[in-house]
N, C-alpha and C positions, 0 to 999 in steps of 0.2 A: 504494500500500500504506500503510496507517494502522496505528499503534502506538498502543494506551491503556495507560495503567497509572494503575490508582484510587488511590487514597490516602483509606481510609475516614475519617481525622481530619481531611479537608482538605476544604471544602467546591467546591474545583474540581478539576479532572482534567486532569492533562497529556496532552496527546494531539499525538505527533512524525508528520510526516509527511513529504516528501521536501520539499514546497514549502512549510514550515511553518519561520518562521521561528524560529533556536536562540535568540537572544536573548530573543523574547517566553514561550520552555519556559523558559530559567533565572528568565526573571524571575518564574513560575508556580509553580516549583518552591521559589524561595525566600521566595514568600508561604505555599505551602502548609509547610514547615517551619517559618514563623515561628506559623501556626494552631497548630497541632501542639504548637510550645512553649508557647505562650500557655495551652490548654487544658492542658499538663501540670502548669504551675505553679498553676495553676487549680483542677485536682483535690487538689494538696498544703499547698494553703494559701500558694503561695508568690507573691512578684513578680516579674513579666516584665519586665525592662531590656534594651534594647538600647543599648548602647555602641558606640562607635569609640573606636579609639583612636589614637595617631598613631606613625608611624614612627622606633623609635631609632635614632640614630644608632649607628655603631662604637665610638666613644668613651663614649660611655654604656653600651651594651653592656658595653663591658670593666671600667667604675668599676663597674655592679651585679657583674660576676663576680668579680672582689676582692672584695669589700665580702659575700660570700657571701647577695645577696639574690634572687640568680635561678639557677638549675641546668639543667643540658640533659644530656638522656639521653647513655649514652654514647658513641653514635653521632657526635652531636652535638658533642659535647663533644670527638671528637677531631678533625671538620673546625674548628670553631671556634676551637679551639688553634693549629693549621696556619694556617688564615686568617690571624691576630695574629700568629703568625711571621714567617709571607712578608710581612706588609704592615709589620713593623718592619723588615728586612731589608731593605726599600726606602728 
């Protein structure tokens, strides 16, 4: 049994099948997303960047949240509080 799903702004088509390996779909899936962006920023006059960036640490984490230069929805905001609890608590 074969699955397509087209993606008119991408110029390839992911197509899952049982013996069709996931990795080579992700990796299909996130070129046709990065088309997709490329051509949106394209239509608007804008520029496509892609970045990395690197992993903060917990300590940095908590100097930006003092220092009021980063915010996390509320959700967020109350496991992240609990996190720095329990882990000063230690």
């Amino acid at each position: 049994m074969i699955y397509s799903r087209e993606y008119p702004q991408c110029k390839n088509s992911i197509i899952y099948s049982q013996k069709y390996d996931l990795a080579k779909a992700v990796k299909k899936k996130s070129i046709c997303k990065k088309e997709a962006a490329e051509q949106f920023c394209k239509e608007r006059g804008l520029i496509y960047k892609l970045t990395y960036c690197s992993k903060l640490s917990v300590e940095q984490m908590v100097e930006l949240y003092i220092n009021n230069d980063i915010k996390f929805l509320d959700r967020y905001e109350e496991k992240f509080l609990l996190y720095i609890k329990n882990k000063l608590s230690l």
